[in-house]
C-alpha positions as CSV (number, residue, x, y, z in Angstrom):
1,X,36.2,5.1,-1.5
2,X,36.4,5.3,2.5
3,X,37.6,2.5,4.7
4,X,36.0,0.5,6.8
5,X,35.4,0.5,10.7
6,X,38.5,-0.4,12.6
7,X,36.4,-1.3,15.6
8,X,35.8,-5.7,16.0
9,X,32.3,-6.5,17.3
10,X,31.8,-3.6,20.1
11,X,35.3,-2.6,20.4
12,X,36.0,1.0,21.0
13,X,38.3,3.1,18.7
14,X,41.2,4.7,19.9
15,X,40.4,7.9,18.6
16,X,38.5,10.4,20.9
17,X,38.2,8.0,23.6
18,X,40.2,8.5,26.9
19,X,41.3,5.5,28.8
20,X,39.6,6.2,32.3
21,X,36.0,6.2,31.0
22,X,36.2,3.6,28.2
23,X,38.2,0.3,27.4
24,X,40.3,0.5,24.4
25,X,40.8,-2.5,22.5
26,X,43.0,-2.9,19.3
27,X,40.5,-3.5,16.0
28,X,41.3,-5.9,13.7
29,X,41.9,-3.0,11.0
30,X,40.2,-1.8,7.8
31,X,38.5,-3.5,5.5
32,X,40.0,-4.3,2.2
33,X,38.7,-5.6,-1.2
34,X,38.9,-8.8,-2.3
35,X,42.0,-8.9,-4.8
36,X,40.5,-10.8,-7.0
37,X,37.9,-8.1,-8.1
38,X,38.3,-6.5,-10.9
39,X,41.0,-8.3,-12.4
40,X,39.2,-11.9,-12.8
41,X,35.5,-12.8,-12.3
42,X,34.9,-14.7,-9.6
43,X,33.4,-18.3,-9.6
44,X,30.4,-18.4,-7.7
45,X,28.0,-22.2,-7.2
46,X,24.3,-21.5,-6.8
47,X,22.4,-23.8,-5.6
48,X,18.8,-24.4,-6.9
49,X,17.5,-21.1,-5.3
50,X,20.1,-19.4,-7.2
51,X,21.5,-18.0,-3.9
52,X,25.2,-18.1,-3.4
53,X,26.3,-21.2,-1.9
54,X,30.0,-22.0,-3.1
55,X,33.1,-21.3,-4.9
56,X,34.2,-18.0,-4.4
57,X,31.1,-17.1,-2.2
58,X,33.6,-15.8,0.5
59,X,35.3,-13.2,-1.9
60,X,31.8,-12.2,-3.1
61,X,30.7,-11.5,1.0
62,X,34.4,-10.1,1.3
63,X,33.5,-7.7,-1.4
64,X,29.9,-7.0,-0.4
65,X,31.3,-5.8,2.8
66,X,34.0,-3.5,1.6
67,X,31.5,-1.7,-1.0
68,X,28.7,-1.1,1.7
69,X,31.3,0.9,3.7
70,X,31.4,3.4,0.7
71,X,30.1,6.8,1.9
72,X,29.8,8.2,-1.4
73,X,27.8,5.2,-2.9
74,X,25.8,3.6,-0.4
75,X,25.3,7.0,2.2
76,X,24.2,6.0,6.0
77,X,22.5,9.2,5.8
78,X,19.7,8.2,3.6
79,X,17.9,5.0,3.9
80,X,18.6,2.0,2.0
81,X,17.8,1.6,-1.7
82,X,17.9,-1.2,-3.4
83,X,21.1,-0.4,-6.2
84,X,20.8,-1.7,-9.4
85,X,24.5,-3.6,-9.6
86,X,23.9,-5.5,-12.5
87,X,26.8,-4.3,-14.4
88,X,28.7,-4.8,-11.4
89,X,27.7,-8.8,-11.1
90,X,28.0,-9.4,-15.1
91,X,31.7,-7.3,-14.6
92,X,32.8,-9.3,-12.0
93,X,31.1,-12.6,-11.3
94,X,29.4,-15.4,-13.2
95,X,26.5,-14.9,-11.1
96,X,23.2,-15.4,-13.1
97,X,20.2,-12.8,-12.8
98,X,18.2,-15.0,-11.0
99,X,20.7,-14.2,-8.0
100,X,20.5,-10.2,-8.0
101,X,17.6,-10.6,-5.5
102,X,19.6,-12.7,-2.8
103,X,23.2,-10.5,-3.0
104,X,20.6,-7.3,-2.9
105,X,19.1,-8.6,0.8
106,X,22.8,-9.5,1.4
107,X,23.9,-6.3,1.0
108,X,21.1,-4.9,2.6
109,X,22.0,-6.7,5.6
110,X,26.0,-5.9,5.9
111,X,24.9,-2.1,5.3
112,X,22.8,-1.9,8.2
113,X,24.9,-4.0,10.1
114,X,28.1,-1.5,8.9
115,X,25.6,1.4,10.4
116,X,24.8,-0.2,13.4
117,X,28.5,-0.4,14.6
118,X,29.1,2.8,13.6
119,X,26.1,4.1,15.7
120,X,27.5,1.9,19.1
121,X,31.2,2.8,18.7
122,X,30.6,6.7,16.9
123,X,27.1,7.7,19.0
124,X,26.1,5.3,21.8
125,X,30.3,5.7,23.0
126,X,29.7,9.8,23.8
127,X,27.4,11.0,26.2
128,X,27.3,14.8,24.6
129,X,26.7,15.8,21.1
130,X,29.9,17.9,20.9
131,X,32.2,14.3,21.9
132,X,29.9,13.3,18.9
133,X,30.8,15.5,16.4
134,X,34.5,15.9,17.2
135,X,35.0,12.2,16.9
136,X,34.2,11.3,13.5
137,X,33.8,7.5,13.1
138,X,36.4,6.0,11.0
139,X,35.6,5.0,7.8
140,X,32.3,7.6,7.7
141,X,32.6,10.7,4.9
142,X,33.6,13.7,7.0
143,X,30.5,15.9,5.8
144,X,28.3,13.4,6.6
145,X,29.0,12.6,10.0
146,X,27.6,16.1,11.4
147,X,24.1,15.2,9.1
148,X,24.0,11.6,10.5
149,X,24.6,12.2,14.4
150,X,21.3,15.2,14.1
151,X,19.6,12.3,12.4
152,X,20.3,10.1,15.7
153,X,19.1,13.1,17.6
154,X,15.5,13.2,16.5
155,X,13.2,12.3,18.6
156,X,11.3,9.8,15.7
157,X,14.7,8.4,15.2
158,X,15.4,8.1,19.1
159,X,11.9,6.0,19.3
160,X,12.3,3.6,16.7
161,X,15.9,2.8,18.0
162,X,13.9,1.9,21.3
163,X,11.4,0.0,19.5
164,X,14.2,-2.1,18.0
165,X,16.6,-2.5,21.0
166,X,13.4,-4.0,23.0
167,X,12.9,-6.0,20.1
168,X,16.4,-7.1,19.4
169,X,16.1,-8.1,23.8
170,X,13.3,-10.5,22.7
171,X,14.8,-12.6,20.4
172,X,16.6,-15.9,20.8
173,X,17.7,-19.1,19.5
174,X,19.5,-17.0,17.3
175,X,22.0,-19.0,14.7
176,X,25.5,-19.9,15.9
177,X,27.3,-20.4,12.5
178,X,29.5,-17.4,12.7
179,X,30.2,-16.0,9.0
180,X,28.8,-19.3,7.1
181,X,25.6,-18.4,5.8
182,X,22.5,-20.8,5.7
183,X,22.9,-21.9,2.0
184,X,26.6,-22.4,2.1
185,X,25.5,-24.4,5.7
186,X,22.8,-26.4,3.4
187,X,25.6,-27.2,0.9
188,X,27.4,-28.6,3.6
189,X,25.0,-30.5,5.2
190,X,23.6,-32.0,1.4
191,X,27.4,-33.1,0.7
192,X,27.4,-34.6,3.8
193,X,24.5,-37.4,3.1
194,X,22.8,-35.3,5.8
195,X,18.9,-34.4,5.9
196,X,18.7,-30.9,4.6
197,X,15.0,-30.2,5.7
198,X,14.2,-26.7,7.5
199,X,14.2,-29.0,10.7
200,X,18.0,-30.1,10.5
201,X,19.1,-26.8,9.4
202,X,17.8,-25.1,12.5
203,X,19.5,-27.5,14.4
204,X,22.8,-27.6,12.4
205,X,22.9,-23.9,12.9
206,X,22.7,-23.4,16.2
207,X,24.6,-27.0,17.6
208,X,27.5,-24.5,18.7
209,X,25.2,-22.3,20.4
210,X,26.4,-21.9,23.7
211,X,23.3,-20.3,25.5
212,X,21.2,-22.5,27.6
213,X,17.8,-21.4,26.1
214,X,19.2,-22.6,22.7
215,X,20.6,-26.0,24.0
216,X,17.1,-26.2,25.8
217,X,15.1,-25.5,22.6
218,X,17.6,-28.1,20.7
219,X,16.6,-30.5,23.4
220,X,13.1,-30.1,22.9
221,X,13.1,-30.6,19.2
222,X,14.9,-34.0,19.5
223,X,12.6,-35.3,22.5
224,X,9.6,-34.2,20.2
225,X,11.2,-36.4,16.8
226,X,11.6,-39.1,18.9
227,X,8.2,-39.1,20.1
228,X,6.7,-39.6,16.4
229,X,6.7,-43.1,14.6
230,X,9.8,-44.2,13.9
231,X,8.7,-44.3,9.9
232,X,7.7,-40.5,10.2
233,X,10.9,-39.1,11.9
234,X,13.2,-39.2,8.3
235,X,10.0,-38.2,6.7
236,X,10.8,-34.7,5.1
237,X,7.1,-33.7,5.1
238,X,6.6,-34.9,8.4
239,X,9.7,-32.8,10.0
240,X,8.4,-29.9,7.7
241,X,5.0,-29.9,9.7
242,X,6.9,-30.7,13.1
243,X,9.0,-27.1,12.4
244,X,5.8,-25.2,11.6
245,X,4.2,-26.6,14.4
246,X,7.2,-25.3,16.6
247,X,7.9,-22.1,15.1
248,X,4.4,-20.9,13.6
249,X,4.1,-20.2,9.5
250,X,6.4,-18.1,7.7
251,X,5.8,-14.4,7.7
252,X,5.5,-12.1,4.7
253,X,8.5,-11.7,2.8
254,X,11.0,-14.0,4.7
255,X,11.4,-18.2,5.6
256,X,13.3,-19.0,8.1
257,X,16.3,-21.6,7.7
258,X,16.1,-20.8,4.0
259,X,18.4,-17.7,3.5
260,X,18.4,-14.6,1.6
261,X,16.2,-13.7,-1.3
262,X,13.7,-16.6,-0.5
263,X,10.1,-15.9,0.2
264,X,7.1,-18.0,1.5
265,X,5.4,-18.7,-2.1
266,X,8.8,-19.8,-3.5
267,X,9.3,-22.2,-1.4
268,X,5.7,-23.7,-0.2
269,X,5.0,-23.4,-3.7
270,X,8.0,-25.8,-4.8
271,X,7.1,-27.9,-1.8
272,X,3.5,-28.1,-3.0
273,X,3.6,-28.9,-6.3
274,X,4.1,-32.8,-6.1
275,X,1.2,-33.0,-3.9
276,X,-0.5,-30.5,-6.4
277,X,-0.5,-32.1,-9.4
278,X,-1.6,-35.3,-7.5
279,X,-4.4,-32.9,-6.5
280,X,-5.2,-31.8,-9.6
281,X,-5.0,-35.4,-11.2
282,X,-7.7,-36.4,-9.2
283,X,-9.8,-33.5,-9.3
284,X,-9.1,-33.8,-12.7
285,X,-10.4,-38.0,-13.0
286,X,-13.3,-36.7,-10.3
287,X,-14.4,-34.1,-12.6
288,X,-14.6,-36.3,-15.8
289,X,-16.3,-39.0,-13.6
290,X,-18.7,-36.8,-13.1
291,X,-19.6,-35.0,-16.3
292,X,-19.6,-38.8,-18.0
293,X,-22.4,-39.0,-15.4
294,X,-24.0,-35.9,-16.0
295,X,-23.4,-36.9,-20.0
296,X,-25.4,-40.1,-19.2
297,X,-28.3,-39.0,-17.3
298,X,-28.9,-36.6,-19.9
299,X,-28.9,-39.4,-22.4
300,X,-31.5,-40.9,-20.9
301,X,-33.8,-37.8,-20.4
302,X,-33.8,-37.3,-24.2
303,X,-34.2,-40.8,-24.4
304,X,-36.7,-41.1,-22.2
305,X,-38.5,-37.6,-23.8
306,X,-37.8,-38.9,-27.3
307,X,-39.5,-42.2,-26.6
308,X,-42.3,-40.4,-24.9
309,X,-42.6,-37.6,-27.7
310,X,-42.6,-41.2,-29.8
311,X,-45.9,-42.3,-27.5
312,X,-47.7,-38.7,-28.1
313,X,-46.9,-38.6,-31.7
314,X,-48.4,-41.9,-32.3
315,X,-51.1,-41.9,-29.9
316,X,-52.1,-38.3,-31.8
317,X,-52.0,-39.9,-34.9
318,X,-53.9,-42.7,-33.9
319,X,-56.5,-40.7,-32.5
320,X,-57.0,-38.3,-36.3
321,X,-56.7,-41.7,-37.9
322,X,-59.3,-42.9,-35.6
323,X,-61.5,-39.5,-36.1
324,X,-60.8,-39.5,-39.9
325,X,-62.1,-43.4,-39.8
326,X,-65.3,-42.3,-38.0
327,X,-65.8,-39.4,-40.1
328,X,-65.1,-41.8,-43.3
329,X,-67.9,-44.0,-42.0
330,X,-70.2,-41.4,-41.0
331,X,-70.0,-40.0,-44.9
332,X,-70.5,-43.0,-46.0
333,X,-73.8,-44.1,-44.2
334,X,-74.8,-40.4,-45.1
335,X,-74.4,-40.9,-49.1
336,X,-75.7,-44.3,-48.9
337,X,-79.0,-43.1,-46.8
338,X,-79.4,-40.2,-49.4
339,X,-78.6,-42.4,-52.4
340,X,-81.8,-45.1,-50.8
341,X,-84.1,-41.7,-50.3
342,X,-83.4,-41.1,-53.9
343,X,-84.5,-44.6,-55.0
344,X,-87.1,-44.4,-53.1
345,X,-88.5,-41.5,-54.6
């Protein structure tokens, strides 16, 4: 397995560099494994998004970042594949299944962060290709480096970098937390008796921020709490619509304040389903209410066709009795004249 980069945040490595073009700062070395792994599983709290939130959560991120620097296994050649490290959770960890999808986008994240650093201190610190390639990045397999800088080189490679750098220039109010990650942050803020709501962790994570955008945007958010009713402002659903009304809905894949491994239906859906089954109670009692209504009106349309089926069934038998009556009488007064011709006769 290789080691990991010796450079801290930016810092230039000594190797390859000369003094009078670049500043040379002292890393803060390479990376090691936690010692725990491998010789006793670590102990990790979940909390009820089953993402990593406690106990030995800082060995587990320790760990993740040491095995993303492998060359052999996780390539910064090749783009990232999800790696199926179920054996290596189950070996190691208590972690359930539920939590493979979280320490996936965690590792996800520390390897391209790992190739990041190694493209600013290994590619963006040369100006020619030839510094490139006789400087190999510490920590990078040797046969790969050659392979990786060519893949900088392309053009299409050359324009999404752009793409990203202006994109990277556009964002702000980024979190100020350092290495605590949102639901270790959430943990915190829950033990604390404090509101844990997507509203309070945006602001718990970027108190420390020290850029005046941020402390502006902070500033902002408590001005517009204060402005609700004071009943409203602890409200959790209320804060919930005040954060969407700030920031816009969730995009696909990702909610903010909410970590890795968390996507939009999870969550709305959990937040929904109070308010759902209230929902579908009373569509529910409306529904009923109105097929007893249905049921009854067409009660009384057969009633009322029954009882006038009754009417047209009697007033028919009426009328043959009333014919058979006439006829009756008429054969009657017919044998009765023939039987006075006879006597006549």
């Amino acid at each position: 397995m290789v080691s990991g980069d010796s450079s801290n945040n930016g810092s230039f490595s000594n190797e390859g560099s000369t003094s009078d073009e670049r500043p040379v700062k002292k890393g803060r070395g390479l990376a090691k494994k936690t010692p725990l792994w491998g010789k006793a599983k670590l102990n990790i709290e979940v909390n009820d998004e089953w993402q990593p939130c406690g106990g030995d959560y800082k060995e587990l991120a320790t760990q993740i970042g040491f095995l993303m620097k492998d060359g052999y296994a996780f390539p910064l050649t090749d783009t990232w594949k999800y790696m199926d490290l179920v054996a290596v959770e189950r070996d190691n960890t208590n972690l359930p299944s539920q939590s493979k999808k979280a320490c996936l986008e965690s590792m996800a994240r520390s390897w391209r962060d790992w190739k990041g650093r190694v493209k600013k201190n290994g590619y963006f610190a040369y100006n020619t290709n030839q510094e490139r390639l006789s400087n190999c990045h510490d920590g990078v397999v040797a046969e790969q480096w050659s392979s990786l800088v060519a893949m900088w080189n392309l053009e299409s490679s050359q324009k999404v970098a752009s793409i990203n750098r202006e994109n990277a220039k556009k964002q702000d109010f980024c979190q100020a937390t350092g290495k605590k990650p949102i639901p270790v942050l959430n943990k915190q803020l829950s033990d604390e008796g404090k509101p844990t709501d997507r509203l309070s962790v945006y602001m718990a994570s970027r108190s420390k921020s020290k850029k005046e955008t941020t402390k502006k945007m902070l500033k902002n958010i408590k001005s517009a709490i204060a402005d609700m009713p004071e009943e409203l402002q602890n409200d959790p659903d209320a804060r919930e619509k005040l954060f969407v009304d700030i920031f816009g809905k969730d995009k696909h894949g990702r909610v903010r304040c909410m970590g890795y491994g968390i996507t939009p239906t999870m969550v709305h859906g959990r937040r929904s389903r109070g308010t759902t089954d209230e929902s579908v109670t009373s569509v529910r009692a409306e529904l009923e209410e109105k097929m007893e209504l249905q049921k009854q009106e067409m009660e009384m349309r057969m009633q009322e066709e029954r009882e006038a089926y009754r009417v047209e069934m009697e007033t028919r038998i009426q009328a043959e009795r009333d014919a058979n009556r006439l006829a009756m009488e008429a054969f009657k007064k017919e044998i009765i004249s023939q039987l006075q011709s006879q006597n006549q006769s």
